[in-house]
C-alpha positions in Angstrom: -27.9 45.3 18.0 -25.7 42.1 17.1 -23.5 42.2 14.5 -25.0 40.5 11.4 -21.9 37.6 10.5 -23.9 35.8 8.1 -24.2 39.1 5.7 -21.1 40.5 6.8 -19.2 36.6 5.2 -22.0 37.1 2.1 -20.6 40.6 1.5 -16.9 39.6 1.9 -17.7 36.8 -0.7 -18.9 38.9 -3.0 -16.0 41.5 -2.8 -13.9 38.3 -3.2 -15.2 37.2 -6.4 -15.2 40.7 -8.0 -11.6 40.5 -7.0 -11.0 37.2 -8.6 -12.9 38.5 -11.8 -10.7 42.1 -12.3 -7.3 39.4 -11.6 -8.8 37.3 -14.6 -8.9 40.6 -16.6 -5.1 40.3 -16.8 -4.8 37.3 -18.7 -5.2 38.9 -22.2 -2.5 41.2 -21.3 -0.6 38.3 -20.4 -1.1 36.4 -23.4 -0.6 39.3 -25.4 2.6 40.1 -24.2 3.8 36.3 -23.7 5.8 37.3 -20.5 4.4 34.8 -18.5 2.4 34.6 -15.8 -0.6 33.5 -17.5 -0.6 30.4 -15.4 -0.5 32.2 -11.4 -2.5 34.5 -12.7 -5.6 32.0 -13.6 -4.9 30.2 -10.1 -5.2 33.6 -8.4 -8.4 34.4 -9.9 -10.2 31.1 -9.9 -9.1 31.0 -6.3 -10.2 34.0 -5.4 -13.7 33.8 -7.0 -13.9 30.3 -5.4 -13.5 31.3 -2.0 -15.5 34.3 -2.6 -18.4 31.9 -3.9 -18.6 29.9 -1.2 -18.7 32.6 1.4 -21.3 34.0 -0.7 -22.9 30.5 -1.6 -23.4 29.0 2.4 -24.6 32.8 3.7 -27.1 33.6 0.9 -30.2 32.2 2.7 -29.3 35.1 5.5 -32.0 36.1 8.4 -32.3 39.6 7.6 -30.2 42.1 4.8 -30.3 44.9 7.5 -27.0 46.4 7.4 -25.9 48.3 10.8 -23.2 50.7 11.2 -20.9 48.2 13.2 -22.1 46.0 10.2 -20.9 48.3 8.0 -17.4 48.9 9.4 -16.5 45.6 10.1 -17.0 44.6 6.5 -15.0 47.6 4.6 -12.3 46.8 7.3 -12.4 42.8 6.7 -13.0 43.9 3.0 -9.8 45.7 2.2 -7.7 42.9 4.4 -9.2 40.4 2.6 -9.5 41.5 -0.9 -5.3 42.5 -0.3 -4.3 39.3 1.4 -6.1 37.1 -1.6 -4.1 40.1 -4.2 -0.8 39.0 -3.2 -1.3 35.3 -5.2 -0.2 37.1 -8.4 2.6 38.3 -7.1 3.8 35.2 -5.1 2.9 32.9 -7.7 4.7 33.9 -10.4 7.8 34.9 -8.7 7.6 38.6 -9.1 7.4 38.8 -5.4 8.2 35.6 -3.6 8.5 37.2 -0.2 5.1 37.3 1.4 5.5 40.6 3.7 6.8 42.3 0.8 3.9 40.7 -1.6 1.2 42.2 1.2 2.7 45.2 1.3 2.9 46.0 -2.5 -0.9 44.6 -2.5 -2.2 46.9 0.2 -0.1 50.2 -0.8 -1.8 49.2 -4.7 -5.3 48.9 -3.3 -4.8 52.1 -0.6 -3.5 54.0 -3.3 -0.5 54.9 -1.5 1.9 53.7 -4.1 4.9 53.0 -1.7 6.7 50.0 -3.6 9.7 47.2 -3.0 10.2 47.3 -6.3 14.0 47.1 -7.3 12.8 46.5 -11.2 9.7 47.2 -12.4 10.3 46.7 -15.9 11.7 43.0 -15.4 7.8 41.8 -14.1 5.4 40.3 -16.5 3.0 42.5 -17.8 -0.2 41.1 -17.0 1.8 40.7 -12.8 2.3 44.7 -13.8 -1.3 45.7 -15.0 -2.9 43.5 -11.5 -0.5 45.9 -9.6 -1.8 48.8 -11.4 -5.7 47.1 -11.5 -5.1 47.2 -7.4 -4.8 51.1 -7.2 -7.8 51.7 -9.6 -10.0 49.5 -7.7 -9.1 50.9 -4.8 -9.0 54.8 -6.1 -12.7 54.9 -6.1 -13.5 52.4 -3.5 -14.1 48.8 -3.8 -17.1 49.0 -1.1 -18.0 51.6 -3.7 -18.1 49.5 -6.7 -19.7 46.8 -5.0 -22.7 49.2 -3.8 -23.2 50.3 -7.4 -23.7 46.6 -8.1 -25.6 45.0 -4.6 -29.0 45.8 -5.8 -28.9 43.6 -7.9 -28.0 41.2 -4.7 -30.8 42.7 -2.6 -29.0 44.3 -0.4 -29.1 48.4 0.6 -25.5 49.7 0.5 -25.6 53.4 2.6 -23.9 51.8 5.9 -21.1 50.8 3.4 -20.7 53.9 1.8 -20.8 55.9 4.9 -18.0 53.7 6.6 -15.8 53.5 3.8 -16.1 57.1 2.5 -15.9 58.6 6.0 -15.7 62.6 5.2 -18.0 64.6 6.8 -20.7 64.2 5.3 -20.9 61.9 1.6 -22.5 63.9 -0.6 -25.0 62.1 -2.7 -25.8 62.6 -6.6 -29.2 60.7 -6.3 -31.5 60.3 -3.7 -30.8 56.2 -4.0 -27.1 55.9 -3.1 -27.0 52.8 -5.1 -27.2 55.3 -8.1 -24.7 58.0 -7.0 -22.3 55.1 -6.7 -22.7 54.1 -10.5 -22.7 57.7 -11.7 -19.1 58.0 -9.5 -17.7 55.4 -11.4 -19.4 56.4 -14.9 -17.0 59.4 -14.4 -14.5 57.2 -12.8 -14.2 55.3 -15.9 -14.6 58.5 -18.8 -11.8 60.3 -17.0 -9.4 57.2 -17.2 -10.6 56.6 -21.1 -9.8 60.4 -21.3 -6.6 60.0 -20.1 -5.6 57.2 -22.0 -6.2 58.7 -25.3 -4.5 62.1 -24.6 -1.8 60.0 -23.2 -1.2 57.6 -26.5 -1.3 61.2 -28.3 1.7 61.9 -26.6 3.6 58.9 -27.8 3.3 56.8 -24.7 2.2 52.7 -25.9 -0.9 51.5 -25.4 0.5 49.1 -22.4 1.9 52.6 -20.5 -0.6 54.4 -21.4 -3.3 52.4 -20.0 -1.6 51.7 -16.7 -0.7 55.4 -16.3 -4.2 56.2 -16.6 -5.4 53.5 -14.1 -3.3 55.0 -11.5 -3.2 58.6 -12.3 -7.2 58.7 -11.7 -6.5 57.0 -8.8 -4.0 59.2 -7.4 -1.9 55.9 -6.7 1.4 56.5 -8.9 2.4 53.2 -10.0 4.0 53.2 -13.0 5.2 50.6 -15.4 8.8 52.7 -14.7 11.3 52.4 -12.1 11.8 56.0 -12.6 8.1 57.0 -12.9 7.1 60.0 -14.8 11.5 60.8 -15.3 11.3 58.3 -17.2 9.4 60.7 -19.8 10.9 63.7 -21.5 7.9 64.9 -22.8 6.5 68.1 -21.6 2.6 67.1 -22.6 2.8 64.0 -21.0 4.0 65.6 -18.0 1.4 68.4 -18.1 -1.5 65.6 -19.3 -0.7 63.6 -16.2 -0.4 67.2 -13.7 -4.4 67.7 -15.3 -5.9 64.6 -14.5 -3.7 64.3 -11.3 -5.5 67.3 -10.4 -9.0 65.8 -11.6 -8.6 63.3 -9.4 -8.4 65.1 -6.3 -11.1 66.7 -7.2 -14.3 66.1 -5.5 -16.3 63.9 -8.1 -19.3 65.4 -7.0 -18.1 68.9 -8.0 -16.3 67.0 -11.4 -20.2 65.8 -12.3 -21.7 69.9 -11.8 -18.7 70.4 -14.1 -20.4 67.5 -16.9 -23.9 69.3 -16.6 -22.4 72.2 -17.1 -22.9 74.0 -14.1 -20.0 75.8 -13.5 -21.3 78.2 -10.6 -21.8 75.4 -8.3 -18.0 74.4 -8.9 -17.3 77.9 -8.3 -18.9 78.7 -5.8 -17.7 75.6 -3.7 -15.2 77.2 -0.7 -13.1 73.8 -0.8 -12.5 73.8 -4.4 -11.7 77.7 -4.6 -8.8 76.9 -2.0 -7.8 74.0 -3.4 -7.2 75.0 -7.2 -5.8 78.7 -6.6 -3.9 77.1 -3.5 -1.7 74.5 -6.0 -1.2 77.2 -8.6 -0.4 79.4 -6.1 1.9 76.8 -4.4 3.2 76.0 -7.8 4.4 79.4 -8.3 6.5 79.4 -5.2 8.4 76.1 -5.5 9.2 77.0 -9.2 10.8 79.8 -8.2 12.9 78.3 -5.8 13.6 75.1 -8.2 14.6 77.8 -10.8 17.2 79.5 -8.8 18.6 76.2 -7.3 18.9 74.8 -10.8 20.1 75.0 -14.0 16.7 74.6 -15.7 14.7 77.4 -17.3 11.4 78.5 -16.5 8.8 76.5 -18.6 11.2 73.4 -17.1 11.4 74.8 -13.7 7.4 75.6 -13.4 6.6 72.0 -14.9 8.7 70.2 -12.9 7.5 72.6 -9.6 3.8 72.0 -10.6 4.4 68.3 -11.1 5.5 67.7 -7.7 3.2 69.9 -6.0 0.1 68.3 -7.5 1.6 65.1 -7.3 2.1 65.3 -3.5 -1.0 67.3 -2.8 -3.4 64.8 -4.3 -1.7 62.5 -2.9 -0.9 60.5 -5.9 3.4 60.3 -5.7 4.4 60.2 -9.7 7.9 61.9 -9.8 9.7 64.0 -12.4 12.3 65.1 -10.5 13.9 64.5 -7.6 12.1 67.3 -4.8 14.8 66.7 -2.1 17.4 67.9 -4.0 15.6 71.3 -4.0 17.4 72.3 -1.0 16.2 72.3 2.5 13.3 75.3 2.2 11.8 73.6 -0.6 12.0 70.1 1.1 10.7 71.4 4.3 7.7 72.9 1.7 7.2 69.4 0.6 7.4 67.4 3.7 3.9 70.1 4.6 2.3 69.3 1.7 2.0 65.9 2.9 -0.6 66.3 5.6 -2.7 68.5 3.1 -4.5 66.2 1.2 -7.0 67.6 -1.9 -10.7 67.5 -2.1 -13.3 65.5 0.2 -14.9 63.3 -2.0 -11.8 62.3 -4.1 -9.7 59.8 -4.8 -7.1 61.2 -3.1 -5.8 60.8 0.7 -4.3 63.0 3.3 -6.0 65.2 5.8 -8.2 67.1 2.9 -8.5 70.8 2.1 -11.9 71.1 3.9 -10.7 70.1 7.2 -8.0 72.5 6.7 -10.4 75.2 5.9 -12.5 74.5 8.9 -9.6 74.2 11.6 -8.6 77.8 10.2 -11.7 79.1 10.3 -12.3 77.9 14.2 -9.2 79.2 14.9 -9.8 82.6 13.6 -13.2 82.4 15.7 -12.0 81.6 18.5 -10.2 85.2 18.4 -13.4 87.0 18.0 -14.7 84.8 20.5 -12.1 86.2 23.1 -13.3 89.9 22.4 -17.3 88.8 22.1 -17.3 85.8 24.8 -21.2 85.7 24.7 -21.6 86.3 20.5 -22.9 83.1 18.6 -21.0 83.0 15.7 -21.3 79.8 13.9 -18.3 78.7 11.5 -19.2 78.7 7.6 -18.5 77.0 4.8 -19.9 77.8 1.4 -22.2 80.3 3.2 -23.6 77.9 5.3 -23.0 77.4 9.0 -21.7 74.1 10.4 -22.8 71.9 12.8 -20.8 71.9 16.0 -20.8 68.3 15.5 -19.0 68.8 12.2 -16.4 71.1 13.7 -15.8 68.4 16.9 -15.6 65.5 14.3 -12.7 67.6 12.2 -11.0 68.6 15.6 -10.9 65.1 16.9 -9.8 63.8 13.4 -6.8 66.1 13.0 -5.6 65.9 17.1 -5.9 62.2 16.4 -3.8 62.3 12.9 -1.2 64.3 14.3 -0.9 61.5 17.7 -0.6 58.5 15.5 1.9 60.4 12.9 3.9 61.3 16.3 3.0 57.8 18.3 4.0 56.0 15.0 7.2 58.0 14.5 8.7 56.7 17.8 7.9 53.2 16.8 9.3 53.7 13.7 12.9 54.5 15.8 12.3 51.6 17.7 12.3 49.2 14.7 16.1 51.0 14.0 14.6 53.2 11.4 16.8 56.6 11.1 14.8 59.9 12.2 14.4 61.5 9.4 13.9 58.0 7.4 10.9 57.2 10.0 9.7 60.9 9.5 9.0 60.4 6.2 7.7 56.9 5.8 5.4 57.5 8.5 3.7 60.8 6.7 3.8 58.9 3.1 1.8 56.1 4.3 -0.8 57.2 6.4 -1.0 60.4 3.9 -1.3 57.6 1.2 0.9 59.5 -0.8 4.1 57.5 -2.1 7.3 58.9 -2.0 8.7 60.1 1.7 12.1 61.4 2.8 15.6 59.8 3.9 16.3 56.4 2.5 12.3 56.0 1.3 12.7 59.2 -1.0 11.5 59.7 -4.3 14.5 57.9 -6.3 14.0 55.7 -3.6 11.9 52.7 -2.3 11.0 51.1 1.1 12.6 47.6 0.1 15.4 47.7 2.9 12.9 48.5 6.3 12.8 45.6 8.2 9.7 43.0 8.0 8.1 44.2 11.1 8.8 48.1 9.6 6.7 47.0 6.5 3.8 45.7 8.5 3.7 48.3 10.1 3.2 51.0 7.6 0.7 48.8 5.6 -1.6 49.2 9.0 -1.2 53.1 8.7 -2.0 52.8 4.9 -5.0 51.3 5.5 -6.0 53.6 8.6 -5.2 56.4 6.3 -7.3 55.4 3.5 -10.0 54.6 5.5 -9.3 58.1 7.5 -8.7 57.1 10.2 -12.1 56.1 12.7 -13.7 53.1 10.4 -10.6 51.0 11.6 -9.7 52.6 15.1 -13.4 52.3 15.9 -12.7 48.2 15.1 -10.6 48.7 18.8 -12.6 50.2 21.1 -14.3 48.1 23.8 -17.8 49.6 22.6 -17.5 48.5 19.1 -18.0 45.2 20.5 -20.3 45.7 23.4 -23.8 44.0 22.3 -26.3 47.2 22.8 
């Protein structure tokens, strides 16, 4: 089947003008505030809403609204480009980020949720150039395929295809049987966790303008912050442990988070994922505070706070920092640099490789032992009590052999560029993990300003193969993709 290019330009118009609309949002903050930027920011969004209207305007009268899979990864792929190419005008016209490769690459780590920056001074930018940066990683915690879906019916368009290609676990679980309706209720929760946030956090004596971004990108395990120093900025112990309990909300699966709302507790329970993935962190949280205790002078609420921070804050992916993990010494560091090809829960908003497909490697590979003794013994791999699909077990297999090739493949090109090893170790991990902070000169006091252009391209490809995991944009390159059927 062809690819459909008049719906695939309608729904790139439409992602456009919701773009244009949440850059429009700003403006009170910048009026507010009266930092400027009130002027590049109402060019950005009329600009962005015009393009996307006319896309949408000259495609409307399409031939069909049938979506197809190519269909459907052609236009999250296009979709995320786009939507960050047209997000760098607030940034370029105001002067906050002149440059244009650094502009892109602040855009696409916002909307990937990575929250790698080039940031020098965060507190210097406008506020309303601020809260767009923060906007990027909120849209883009839950999915902007996602929050277009929960709106197309009212377009007349079916959104599954999109879902499927831009939420590309195993299998995408589904609240209600129309998955125009699980997207809404994913984004009602979405939205009452942020609110949540924000209040507990304004308890804590943050101001309403930190507060508010905090929560944006906590929930979206992005970790912008409104501070060059992120979450050190901060002495306060509840803010710290407010942000560790939504950081760890988020990278639950959402799915699981509305059981929780209903009340149905056992179901939460009694899912295998998130029984690995809580008691793993506290577990995990434990062990580095221990360390961090002895290799410090801190004492042990500090030492388990500031070990708990980092841990959830790296495992879900999000990249807030209260202290400064590579001065832990080399175990702990070594500790950390694993965490980031973990990942939390399927169905979050956080990156990585994700606990499930962690579970099922090591529950193939413990197989594969009994298999040896039994060679002609069927024993299927399960997860909550259920067996799995060989298909499923192939698909996380291929996913992780092919995760590990392009960390490795990317590495060398990293050293190519003149990145140092351990510099390109880190960077590489941190973007395609989504996660933030890295090692070497891109640590977590530290930003990825200094790479060279072509260094800063390329890891904005990785973020976005990363947050897309992986085969929705690799898929984009293969000879078939394009072969008509």
């Amino acid at each position: 089947m062809k690819l459909n290019l008049k719906i695939i330009a309608n729904l790139l118009g439409i992602l456009l003008i919701i773009n244009g609309g949440f850059m429009l949002l700003c403006l009170p903050v910048s009026l507010i505030f009266r930092e400027g930027g009130v002027i590049p920011l109402i060019i950005s969004g009329l600009l962005s809403a015009l393009i996307g209207a006319t896309l949408w305007a000259t495609t409307r009268n399409r031939l069909d609204d049938n979506l197809g899979k190519r269909d459907g990864y052609l236009i999250v792929t296009l979709g995320w480009l786009s939507m960050s190419l047209v997000g760098t005008l607030p940034y370029i016209l105001s002067g906050a980020i002149p440059n244009f490769t650094n502009a892109f690459f602040e855009t696409l780590s916002g909307f990937t949720t990575t929250g790698a920056s080039i940031l020098n001074d965060i507190e210097s930018l406008p506020k309303g150039i601020l809260f767009w940066r923060s906007l990027t990683q909120w849209m883009g915690g839950m999915g902007i395929i996602v929050l277009a879906v929960a709106i197309l019916p009212l377009l007349g368009i079916g959104g599954m295809q999109l879902f499927v290609a831009e939420a590309p676990g195993l299998k995408p679980d589904k609240l209600q049987p129309r998955i125009t309706a699980t997207a809404r209720r994913l984004w009602i929760i979405y939205v009452g966790l942020t609110c949540a946030e924000f209040v507990l956090l304004l308890l804590g004596g943050m101001s309403v303008f930190d507060a508010l971004n905090h929560s944006l990108t906590t929930m979206a395990t992005g970790g912008f912050s409104t501070k060059q120093d992120s979450i050190a900025y901060y002495s306060s112990p509840y803010i710290q442990y407010v942000i560790i309990l939504f950081m760890f909300l988020a990278g639950t699966s959402f799915t699981l988070t509305y059981f929780g709302f209903k009340g149905k507790f056992d179901k939460v329970w009694a899912n295998e994922e998130f029984r690995v993935y809580s008691l793993g962190t506290l577990l995990l949280g434990v062990i580095v505070s221990v360390g961090v205790y002895f290799h410090s002078d801190s004492g042990v609420e500090q030492s388990f706070r500031d070990a708990l921070f980092q841990v959830v804050s790296i495992i879900t992916t999000t990249g807030f920092v209260s202290a400064d993990y590579t001065l832990w010494g080399p175990a702990l560091s070594l500790l950390f640099f694993m965490f980031m090809f973990l990942g939390a829960s399927a169905g979050s908003t956080a990156g990585g490789v994700k606990i499930v497909r962690h579970v099922l490697l090591l529950k193939n590979g413990i197989l594969e032992l009994k298999r040896q003794i039994h060679p002609s013994a069927i024993i299927p791999v399960r997860l909550n009590s259920k067996a799995v699909s060989p298909e499923i077990t192939s698909n996380v297999l291929g996913f992780i052999m092919i995760y590990l090739t392009i960390y490795m493949i990317s590495i060398f090109i990293m050293g190519l560029i003149g990145v140092d090893f351990v510099t390109a170790l880190g960077s590489v991990a941190t973007s395609l993990g989504n996660i933030g902070p890295g090692f070497g000169s891109v640590g977590p006091v530290n930003n990825f300003a200094h790479l060279p252009a072509v260094g800063k391209w390329f890891l904005s490809f990785l973020m976005l193969l990363g947050r897309l995991e992986l085969f929705t944009v690799l898929i984009l390159i293969t000879p078939y993709f394009w072969t008509r059927n």
